[in-house]
PAROFI-462533 format. One line per field, with one value per atom (N, C-alpha, C): atom name; x, y, z. Coordinates in nm, 4 decimals. Example, Ala and Ser with C-alpha at 12.3 -4.5 7.8 and 13.67 -1.06 7.14 Angstrom:
# residues 2
fikol	[N; CA; C; N; CA; C] .
east	[1.3190; 1.2300; 1.3200; 1.2850; 1.3670; 1.2900] .
north	[-0.5690; -0.4500; -0.3300; -0.2250; -0.1060; 0.0030] .
up	[0.7800; 0.7800; 0.7800; 0.7080; 0.7140; 0.7870] .
# end
This chain:
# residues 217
fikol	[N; CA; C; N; CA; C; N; CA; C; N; CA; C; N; CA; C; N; CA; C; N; CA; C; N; CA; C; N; CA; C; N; CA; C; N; CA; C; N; CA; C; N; CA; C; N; CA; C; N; CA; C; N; CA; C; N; CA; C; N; CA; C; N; CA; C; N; CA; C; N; CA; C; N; CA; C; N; CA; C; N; CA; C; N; CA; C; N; CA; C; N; CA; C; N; CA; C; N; CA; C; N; CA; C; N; CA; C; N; CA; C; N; CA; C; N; CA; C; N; CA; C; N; CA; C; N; CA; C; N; CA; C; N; CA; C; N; CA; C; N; CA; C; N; CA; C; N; CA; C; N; CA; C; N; CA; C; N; CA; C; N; CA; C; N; CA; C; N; CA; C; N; CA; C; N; CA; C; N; CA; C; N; CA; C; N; CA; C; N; CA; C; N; CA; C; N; CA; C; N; CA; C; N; CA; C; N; CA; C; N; CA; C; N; CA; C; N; CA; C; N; CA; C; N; CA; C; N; CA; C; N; CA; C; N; CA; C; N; CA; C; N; CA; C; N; CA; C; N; CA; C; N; CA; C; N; CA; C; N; CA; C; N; CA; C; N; CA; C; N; CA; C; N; CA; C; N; CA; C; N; CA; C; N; CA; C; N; CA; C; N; CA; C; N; CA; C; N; CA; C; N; CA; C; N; CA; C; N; CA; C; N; CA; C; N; CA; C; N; CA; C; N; CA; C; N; CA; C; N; CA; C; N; CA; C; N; CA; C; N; CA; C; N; CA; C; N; CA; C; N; CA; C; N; CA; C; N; CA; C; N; CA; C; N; CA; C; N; CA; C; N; CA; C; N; CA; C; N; CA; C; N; CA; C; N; CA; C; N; CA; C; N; CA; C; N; CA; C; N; CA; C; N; CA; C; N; CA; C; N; CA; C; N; CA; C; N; CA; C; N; CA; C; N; CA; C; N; CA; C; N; CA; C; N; CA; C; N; CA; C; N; CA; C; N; CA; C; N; CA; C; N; CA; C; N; CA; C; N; CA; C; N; CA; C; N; CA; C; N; CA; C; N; CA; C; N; CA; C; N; CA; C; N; CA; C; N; CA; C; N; CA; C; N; CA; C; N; CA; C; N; CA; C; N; CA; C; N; CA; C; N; CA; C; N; CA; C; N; CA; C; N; CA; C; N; CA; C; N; CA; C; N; CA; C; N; CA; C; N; CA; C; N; CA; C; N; CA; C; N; CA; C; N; CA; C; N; CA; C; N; CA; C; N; CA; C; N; CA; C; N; CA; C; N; CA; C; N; CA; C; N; CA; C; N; CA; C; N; CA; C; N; CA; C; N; CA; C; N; CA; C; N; CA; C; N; CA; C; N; CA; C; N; CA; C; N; CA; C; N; CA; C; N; CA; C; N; CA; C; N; CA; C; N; CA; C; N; CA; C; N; CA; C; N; CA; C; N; CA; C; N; CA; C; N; CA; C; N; CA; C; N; CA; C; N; CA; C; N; CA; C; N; CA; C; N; CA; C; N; CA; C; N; CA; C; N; CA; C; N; CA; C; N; CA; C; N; CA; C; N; CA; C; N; CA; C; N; CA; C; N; CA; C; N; CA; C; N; CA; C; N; CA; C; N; CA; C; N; CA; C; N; CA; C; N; CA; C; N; CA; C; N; CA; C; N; CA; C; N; CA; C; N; CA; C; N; CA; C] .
east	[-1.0110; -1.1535; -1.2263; -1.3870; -1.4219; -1.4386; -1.5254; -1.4615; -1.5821; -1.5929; -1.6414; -1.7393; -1.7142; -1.8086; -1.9043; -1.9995; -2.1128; -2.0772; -2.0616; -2.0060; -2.0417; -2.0999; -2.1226; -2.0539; -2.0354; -1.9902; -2.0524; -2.0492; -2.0846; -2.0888; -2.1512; -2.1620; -2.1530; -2.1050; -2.0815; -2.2235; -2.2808; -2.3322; -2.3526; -2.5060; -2.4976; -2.5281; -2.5218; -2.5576; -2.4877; -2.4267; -2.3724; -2.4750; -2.4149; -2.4784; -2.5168; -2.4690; -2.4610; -2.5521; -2.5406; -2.6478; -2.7638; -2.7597; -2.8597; -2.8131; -2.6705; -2.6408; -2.6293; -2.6601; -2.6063; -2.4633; -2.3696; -2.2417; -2.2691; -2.1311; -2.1538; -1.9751; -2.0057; -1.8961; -1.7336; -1.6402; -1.5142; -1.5322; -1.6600; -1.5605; -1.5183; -1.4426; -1.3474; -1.4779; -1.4821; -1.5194; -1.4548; -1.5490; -1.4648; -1.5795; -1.5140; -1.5993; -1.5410; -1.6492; -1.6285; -1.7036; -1.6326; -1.7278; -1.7526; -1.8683; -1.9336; -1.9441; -1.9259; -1.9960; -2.1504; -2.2129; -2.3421; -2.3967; -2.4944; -2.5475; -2.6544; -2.6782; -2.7908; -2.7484; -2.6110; -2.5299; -2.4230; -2.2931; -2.1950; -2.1111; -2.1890; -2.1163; -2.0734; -2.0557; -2.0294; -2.1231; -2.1690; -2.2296; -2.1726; -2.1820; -2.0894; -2.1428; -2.0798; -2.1538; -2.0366; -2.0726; -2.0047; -2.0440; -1.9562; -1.9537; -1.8828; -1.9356; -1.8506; -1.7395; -1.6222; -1.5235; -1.5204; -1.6620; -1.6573; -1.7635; -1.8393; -1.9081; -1.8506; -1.7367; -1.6526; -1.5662; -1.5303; -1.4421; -1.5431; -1.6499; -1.7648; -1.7951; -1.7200; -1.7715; -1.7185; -1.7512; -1.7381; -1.6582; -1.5787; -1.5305; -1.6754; -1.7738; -1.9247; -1.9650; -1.9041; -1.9514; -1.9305; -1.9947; -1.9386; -1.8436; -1.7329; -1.5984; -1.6061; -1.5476; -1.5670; -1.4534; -1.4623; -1.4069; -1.2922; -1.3325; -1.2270; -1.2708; -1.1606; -1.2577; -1.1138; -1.1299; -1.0150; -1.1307; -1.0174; -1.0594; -1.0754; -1.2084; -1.2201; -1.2423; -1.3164; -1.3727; -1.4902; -1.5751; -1.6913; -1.7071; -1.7609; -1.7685; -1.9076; -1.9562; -2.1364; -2.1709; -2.0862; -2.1242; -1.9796; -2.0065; -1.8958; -1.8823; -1.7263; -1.6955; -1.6806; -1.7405; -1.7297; -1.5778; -1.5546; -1.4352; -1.4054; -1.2894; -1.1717; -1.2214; -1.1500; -1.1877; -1.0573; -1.0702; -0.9653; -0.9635; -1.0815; -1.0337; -1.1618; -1.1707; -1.2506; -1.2204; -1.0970; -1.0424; -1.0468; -1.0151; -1.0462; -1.2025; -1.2958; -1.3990; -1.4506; -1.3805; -1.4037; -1.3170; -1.2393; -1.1787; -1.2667; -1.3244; -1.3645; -1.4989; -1.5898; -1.7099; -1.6583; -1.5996; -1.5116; -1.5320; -1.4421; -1.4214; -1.5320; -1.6223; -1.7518; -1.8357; -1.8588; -1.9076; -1.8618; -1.7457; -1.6588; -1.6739; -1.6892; -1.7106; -1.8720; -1.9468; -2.1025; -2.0956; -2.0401; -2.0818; -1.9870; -1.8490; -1.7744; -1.7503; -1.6712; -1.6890; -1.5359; -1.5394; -1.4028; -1.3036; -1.3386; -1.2310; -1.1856; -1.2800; -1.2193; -1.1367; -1.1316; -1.0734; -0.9398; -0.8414; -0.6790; -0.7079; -0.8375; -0.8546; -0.9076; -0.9738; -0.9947; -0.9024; -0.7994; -0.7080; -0.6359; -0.6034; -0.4935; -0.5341; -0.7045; -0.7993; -0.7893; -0.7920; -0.8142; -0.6353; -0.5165; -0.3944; -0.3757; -0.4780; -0.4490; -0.5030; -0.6348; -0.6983; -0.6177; -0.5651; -0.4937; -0.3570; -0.2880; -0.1925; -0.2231; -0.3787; -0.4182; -0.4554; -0.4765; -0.5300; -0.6606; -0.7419; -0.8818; -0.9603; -0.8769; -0.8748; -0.7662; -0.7990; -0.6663; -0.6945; -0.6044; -0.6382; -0.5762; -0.7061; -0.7341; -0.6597; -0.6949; -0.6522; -0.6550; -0.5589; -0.5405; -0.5943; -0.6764; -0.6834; -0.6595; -0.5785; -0.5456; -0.6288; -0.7178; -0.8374; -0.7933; -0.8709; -0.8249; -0.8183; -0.8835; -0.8965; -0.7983; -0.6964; -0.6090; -0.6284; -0.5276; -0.5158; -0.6474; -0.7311; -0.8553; -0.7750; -0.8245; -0.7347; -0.8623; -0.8777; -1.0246; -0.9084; -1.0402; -0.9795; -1.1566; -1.0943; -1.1952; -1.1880; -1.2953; -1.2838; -1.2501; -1.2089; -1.1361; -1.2453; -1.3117; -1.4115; -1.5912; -1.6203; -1.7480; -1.7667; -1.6286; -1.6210; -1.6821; -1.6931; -1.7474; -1.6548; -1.7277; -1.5619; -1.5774; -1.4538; -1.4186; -1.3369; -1.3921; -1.3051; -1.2591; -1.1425; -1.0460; -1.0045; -0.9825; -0.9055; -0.7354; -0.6423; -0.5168; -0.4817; -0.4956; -0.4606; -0.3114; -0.2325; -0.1308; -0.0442; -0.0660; -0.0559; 0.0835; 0.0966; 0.2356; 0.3157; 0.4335; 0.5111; 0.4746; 0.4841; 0.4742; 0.3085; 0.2548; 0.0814; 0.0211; 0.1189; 0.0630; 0.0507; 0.1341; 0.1236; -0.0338; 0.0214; -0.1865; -0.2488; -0.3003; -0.4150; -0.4700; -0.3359; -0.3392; -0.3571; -0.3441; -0.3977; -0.5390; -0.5945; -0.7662; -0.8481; -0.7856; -0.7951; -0.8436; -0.7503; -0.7303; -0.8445; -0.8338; -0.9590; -1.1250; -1.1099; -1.2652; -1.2597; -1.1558; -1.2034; -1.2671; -1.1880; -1.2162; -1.3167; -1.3541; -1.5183; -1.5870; -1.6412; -1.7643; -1.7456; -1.6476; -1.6271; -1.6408; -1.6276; -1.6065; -1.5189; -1.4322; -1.3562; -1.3955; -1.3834; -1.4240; -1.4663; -1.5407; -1.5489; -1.3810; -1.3429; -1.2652; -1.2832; -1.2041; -1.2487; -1.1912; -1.2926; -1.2149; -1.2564; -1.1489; -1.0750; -1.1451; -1.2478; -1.3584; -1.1987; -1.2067; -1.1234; -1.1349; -1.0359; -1.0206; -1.0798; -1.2067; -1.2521; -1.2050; -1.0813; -1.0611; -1.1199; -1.1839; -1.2683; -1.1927; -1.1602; -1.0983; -1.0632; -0.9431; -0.9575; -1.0251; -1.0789; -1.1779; -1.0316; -1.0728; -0.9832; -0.9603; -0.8281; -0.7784; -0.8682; -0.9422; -0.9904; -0.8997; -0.8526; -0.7531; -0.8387; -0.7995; -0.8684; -0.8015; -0.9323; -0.8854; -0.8476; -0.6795; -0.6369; -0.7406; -0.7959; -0.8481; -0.7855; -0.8520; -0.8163; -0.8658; -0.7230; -0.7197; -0.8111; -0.8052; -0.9533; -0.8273; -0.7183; -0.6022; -0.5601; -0.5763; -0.4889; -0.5542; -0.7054; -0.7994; -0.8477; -0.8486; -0.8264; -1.0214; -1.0078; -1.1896; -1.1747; -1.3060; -1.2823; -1.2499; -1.2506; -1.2633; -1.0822; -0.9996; -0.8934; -0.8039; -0.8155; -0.7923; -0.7810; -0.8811; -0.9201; -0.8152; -0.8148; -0.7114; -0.5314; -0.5143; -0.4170; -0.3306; -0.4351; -0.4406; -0.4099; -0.4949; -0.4429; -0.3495; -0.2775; -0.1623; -0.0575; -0.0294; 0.0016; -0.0069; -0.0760; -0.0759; -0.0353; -0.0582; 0.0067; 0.1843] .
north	[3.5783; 3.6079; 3.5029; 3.4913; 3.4247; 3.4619; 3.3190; 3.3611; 3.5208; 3.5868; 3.7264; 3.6521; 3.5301; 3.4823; 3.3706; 3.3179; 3.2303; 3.1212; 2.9887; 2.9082; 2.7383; 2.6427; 2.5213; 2.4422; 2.3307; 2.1898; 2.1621; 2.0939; 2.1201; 1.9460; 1.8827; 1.7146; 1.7541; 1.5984; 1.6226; 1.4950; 1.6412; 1.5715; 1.4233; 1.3599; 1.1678; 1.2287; 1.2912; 1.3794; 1.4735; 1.4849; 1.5519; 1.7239; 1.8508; 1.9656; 2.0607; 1.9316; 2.0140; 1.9280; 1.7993; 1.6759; 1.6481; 1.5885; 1.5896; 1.4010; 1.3869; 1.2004; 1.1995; 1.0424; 0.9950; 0.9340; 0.9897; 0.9192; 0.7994; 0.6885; 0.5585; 0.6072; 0.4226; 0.4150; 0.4441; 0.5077; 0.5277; 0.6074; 0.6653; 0.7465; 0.8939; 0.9569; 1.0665; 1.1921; 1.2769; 1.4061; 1.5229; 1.6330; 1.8128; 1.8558; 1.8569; 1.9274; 2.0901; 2.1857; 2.3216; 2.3943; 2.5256; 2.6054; 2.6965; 2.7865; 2.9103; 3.0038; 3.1375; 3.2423; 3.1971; 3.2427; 3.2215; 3.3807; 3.3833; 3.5123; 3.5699; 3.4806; 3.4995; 3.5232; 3.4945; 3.5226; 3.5825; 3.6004; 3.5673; 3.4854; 3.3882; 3.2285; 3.1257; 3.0467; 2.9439; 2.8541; 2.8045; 2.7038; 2.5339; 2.4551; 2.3175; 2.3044; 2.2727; 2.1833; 2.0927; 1.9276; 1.8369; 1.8367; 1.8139; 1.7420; 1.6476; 1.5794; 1.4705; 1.5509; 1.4702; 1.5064; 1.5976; 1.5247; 1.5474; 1.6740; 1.6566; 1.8124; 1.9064; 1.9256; 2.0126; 2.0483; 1.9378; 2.0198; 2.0637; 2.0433; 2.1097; 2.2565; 2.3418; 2.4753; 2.5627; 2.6495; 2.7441; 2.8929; 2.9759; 3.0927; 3.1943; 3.1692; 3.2450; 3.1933; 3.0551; 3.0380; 3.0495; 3.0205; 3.1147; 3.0827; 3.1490; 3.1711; 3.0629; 3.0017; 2.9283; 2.9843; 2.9602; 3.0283; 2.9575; 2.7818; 2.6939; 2.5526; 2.5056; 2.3308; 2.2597; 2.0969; 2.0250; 1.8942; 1.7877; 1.6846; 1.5696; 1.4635; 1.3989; 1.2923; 1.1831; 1.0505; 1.0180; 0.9802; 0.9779; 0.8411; 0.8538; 0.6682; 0.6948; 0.6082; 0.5502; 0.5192; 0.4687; 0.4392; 0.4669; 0.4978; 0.5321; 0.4188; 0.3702; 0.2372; 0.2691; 0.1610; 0.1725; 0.2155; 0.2901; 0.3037; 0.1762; 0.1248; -0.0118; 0.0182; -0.0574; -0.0440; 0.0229; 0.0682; 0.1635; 0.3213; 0.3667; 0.4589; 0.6216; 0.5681; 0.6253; 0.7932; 0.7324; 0.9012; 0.9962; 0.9172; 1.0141; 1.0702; 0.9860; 1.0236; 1.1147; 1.1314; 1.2317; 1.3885; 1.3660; 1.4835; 1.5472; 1.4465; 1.4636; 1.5452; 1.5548; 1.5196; 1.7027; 1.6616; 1.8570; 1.8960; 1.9243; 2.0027; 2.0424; 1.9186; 1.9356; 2.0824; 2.0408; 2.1335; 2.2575; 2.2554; 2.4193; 2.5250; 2.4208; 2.5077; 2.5122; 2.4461; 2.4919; 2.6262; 2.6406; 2.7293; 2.8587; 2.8282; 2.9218; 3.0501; 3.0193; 3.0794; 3.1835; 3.3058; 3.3339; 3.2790; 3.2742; 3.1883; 3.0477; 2.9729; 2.8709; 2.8330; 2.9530; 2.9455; 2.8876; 2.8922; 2.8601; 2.7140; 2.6435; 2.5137; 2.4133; 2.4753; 2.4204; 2.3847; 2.5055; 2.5089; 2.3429; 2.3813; 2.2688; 2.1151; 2.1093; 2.0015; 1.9327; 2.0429; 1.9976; 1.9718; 2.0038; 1.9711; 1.8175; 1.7555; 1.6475; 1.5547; 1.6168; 1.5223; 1.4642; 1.5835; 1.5446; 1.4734; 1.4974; 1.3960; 1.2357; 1.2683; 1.0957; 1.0404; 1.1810; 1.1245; 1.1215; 1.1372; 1.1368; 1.2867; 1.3686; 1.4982; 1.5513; 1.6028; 1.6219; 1.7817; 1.8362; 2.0501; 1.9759; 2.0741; 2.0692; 2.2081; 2.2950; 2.4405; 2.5751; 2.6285; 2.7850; 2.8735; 2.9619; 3.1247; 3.2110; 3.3257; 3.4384; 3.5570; 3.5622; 3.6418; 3.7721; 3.9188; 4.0329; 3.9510; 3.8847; 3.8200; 3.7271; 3.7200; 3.5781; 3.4408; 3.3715; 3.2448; 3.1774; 3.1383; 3.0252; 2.9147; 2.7966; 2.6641; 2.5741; 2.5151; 2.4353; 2.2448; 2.1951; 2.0444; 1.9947; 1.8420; 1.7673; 1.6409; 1.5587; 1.4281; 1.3466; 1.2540; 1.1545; 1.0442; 1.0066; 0.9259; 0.9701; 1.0910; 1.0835; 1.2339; 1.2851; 1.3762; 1.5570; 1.5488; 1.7100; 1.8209; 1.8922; 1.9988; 2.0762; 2.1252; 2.2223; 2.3145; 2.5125; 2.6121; 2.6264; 2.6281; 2.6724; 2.8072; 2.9002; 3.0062; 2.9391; 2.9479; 2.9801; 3.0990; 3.0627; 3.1367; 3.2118; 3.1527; 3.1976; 3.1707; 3.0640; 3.0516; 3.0618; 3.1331; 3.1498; 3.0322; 2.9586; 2.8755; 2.8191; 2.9790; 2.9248; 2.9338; 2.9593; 2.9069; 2.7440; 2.7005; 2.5641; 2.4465; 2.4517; 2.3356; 2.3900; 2.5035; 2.5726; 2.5377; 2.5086; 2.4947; 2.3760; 2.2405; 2.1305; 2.0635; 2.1476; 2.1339; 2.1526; 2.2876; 2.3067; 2.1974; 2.1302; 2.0184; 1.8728; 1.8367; 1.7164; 1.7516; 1.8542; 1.8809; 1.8794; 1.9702; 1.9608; 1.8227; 1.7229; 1.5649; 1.4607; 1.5123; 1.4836; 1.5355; 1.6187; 1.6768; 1.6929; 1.6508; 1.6433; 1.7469; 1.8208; 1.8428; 2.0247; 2.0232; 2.1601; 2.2201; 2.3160; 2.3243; 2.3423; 2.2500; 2.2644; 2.4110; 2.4494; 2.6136; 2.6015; 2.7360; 2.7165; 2.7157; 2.6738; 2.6322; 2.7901; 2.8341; 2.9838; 2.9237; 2.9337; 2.9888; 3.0816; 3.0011; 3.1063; 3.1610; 3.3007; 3.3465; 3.2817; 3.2626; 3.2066; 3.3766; 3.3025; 3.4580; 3.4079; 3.5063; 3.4574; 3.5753; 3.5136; 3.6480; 3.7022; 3.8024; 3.9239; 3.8237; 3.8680; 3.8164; 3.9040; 3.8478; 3.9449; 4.0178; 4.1211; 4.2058; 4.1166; 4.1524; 4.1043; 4.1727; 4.1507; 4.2131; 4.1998; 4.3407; 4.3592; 4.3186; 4.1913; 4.1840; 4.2773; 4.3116; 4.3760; 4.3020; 4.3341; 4.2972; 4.2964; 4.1585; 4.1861; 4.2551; 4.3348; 4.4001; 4.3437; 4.3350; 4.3083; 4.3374; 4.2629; 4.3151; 4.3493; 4.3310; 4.3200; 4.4590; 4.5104; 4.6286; 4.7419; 4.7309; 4.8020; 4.8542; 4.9911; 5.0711; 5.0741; 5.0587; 5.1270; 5.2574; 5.3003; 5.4591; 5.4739; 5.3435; 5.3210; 5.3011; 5.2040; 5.2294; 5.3082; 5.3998; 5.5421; 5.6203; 5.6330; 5.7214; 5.6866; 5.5071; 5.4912; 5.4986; 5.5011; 5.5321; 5.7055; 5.7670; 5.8921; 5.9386; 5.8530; 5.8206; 5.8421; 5.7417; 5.6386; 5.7656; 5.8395; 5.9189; 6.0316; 6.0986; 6.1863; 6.1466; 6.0652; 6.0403; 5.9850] .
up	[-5.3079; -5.3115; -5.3925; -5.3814; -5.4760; -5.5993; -5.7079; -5.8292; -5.8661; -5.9758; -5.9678; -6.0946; -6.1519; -6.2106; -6.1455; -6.1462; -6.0632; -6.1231; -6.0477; -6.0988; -6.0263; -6.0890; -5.9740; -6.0966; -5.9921; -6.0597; -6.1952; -6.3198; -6.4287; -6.4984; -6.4961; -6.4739; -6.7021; -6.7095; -6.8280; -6.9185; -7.0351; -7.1524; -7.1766; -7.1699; -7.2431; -7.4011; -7.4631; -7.6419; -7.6804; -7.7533; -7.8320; -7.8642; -7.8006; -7.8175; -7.9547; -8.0545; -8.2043; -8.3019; -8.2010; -8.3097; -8.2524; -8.1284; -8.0205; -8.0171; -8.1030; -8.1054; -7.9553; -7.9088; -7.7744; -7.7833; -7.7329; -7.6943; -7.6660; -7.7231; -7.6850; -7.5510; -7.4741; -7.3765; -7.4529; -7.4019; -7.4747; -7.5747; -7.6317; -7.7248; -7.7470; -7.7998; -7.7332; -7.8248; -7.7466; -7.7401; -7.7048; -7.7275; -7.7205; -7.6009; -7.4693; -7.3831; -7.3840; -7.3624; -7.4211; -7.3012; -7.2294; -7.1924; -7.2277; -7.2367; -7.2892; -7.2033; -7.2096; -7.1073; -7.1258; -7.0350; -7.0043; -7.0338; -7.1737; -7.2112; -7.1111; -7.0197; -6.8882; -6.7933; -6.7400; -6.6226; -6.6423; -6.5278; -6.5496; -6.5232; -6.5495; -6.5119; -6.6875; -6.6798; -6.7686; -6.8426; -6.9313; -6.9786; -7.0462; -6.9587; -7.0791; -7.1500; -7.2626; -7.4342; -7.4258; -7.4618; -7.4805; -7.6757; -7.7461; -7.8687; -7.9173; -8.0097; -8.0551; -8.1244; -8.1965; -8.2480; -8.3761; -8.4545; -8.5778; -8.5650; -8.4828; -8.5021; -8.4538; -8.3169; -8.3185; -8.4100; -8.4997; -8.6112; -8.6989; -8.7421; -8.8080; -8.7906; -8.6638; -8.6268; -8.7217; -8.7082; -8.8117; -8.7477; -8.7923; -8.7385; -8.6400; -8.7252; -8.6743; -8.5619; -8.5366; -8.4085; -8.2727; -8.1749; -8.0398; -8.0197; -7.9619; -7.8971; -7.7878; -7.7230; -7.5717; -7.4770; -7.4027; -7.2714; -7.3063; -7.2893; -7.2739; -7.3398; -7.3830; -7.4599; -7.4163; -7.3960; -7.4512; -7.4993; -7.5251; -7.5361; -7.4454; -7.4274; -7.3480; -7.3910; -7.2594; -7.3048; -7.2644; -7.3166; -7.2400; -7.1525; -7.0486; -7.0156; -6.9460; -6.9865; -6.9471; -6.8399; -6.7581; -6.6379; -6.5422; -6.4071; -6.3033; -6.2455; -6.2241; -6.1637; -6.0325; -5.9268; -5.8018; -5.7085; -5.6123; -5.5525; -5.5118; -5.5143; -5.4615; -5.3229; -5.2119; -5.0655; -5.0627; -4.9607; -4.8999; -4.9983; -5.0490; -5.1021; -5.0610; -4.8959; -4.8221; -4.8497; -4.8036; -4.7447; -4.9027; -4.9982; -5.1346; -5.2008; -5.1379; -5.1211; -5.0489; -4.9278; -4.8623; -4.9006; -4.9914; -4.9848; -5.1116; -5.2115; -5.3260; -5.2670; -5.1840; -5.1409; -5.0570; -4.9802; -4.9552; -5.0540; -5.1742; -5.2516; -5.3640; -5.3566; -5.4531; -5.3092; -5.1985; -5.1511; -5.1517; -5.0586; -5.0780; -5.2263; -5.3393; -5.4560; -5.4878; -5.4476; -5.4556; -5.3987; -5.2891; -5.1674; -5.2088; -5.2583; -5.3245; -5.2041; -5.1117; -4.9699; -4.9842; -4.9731; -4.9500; -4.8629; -4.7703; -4.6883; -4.6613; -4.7992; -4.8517; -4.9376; -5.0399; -5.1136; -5.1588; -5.0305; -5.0123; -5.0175; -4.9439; -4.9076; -5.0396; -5.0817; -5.2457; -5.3613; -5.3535; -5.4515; -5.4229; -5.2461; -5.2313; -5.2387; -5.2129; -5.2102; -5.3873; -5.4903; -5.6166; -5.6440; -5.5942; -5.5888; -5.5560; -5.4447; -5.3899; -5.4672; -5.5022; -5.6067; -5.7496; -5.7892; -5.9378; -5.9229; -5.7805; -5.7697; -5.7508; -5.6951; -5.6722; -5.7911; -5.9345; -6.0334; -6.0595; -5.9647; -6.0189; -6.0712; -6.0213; -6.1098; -6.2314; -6.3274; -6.4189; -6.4828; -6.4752; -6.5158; -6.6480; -6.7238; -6.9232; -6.9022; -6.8793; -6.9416; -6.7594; -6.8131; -6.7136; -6.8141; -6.7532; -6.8133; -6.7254; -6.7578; -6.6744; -6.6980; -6.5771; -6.5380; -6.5017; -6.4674; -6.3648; -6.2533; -6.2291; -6.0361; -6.0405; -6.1444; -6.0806; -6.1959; -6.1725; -6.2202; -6.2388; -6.3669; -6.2890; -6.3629; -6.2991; -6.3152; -6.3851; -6.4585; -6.5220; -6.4898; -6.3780; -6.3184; -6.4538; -6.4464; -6.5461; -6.4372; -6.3768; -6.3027; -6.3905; -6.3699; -6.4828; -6.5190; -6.3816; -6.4520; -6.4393; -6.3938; -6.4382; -6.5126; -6.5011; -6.6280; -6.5739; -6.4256; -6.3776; -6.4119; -6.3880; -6.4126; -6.3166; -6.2686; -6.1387; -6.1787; -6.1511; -6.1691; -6.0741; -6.0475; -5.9120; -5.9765; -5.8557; -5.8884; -5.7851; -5.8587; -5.7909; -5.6935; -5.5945; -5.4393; -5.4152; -5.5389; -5.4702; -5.3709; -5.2998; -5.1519; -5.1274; -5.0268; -5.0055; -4.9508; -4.9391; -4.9386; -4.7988; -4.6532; -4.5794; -4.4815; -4.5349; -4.5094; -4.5623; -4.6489; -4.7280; -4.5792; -4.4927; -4.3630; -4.3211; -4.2598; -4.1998; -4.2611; -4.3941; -4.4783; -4.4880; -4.4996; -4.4721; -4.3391; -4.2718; -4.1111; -4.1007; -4.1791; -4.1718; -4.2431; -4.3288; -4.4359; -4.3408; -4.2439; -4.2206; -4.1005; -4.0088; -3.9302; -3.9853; -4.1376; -4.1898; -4.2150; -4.2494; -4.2474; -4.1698; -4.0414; -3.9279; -3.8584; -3.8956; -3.8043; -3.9444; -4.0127; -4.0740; -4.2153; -4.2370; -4.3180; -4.3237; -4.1759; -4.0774; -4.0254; -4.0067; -3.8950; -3.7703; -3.6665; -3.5105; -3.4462; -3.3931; -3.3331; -3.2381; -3.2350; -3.1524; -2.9708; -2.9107; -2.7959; -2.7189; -2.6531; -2.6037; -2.4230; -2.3990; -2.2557; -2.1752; -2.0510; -1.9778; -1.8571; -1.8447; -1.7833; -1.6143; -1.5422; -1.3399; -1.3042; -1.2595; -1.1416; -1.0234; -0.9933; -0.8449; -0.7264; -0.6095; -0.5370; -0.4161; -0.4470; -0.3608; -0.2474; -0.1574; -0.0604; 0.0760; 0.1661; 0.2468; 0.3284; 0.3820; 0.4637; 0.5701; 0.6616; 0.7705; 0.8999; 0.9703; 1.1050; 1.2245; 1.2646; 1.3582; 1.4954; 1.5338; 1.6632; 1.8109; 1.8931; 2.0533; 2.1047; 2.1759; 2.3043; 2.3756; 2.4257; 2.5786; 2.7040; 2.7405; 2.8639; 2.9684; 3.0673; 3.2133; 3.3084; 3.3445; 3.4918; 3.5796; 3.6089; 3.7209; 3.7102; 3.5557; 3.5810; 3.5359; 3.5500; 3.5779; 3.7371; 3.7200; 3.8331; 3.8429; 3.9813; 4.0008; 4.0427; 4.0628; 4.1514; 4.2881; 4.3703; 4.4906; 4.4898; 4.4438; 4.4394; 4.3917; 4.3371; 4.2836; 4.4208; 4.5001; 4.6059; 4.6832; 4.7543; 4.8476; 4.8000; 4.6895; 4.6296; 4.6646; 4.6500; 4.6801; 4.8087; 4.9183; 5.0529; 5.0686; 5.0344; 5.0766; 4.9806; 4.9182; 4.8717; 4.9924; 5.0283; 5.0812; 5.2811; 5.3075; 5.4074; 5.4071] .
# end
């Protein structure tokens, strides 16, 4: 199912949420999420190092924090690194939209990502609804809640099949193509045609009579 909390992509902090400092390029920070006292979704706060260790027991609890890096600017993709763009560009949508019956497709989408590396999971929490998985982008720093699906061993080919199709059509799965049924039309009945009848062995009344004749004599 989807997640039971409201949840979009979450782009990370250029200031520090405790100083209002601007991060410079490279240097390491505490990205943190919050319940959201307005929703039931999440809030990010990025801080520097030293004001996260500055918190105090009084202060809010976070869902989830690790440590990061900040970098200032996003370096262009190498060539050939189409197809990771496109899967990246899936999975940013599927989780805007947060669709139940995407769900299996996300998990395995943010799987592909972190093996290619450009996604990396900071922390699991175990929810009533299931596993949520917290992915961090490596270089422009978004964050993505996956819930863990579970997926059973042998559904993982199917999923990767709906995968390579939403790639291939626009980032959709194709309608399926349904099969207009063969109307085939009755065949018409057989019409028993009439023997023509003989004129030869058709009797008139006139030969009837001499028949009769010829009979009686």
């Amino acid at each position: 199912m989807a997640l039971a909390e409201s949840w979009h992509i979450r782009s990370r902090s250029r200031d520090c949420a405790a100083t209002g400092v601007a991060f410079v390029d490279g240097q390491p920070i505490v990205t943190a999420l919050f319940p959201d006292p307005e929703s039931s979704g999440y809030l990010r706060k990025d801080f520097t190092v030293e004001a996260w260790a500055a918190r105090t027991a009084e202060d809010e609890v976070p869902f989830s924090f690790w440590k990061a890096t900040f970098h200032a600017t996003v370096t262009e993709e190498k060539p050939g690194m189409i197809e990771k763009e496109s899967v990246e560009g899936l999975l940013k949508r599927l989780v805007e939209e947060d669709e139940d019956h995407t769900e299996n497709v996300r998990y395995i989408l943010a799987v592909m990502l972190e093996r290619q590396r450009l996604l990396r999971e900071t922390d699991t929490q175990r929810m009533p609804n299931g596993i949520l998985r917290v992915y961090e982008h490596r270089k422009n720093g978004d964050v993505y809640i996956i819930r863990d699906p579970d997926i059973p061993l042998s559904e993982v080919d199917k999923v990767q099949a709906d995968i390579i199709l939403m790639l291939e059509n626009g980032g959709r799965l194709p309608d399926p193509v349904i099969e207009e049924p063969v109307v085939t039309e009755p065949e018409a009945p057989i019409e028993e045609k009439e023997e023509p009848v003989r004129e030869d062995l058709v009797l008139s009344d006139d030969s009837e009579e001499e028949m009769a004749s010829d009979e009686e004599e």
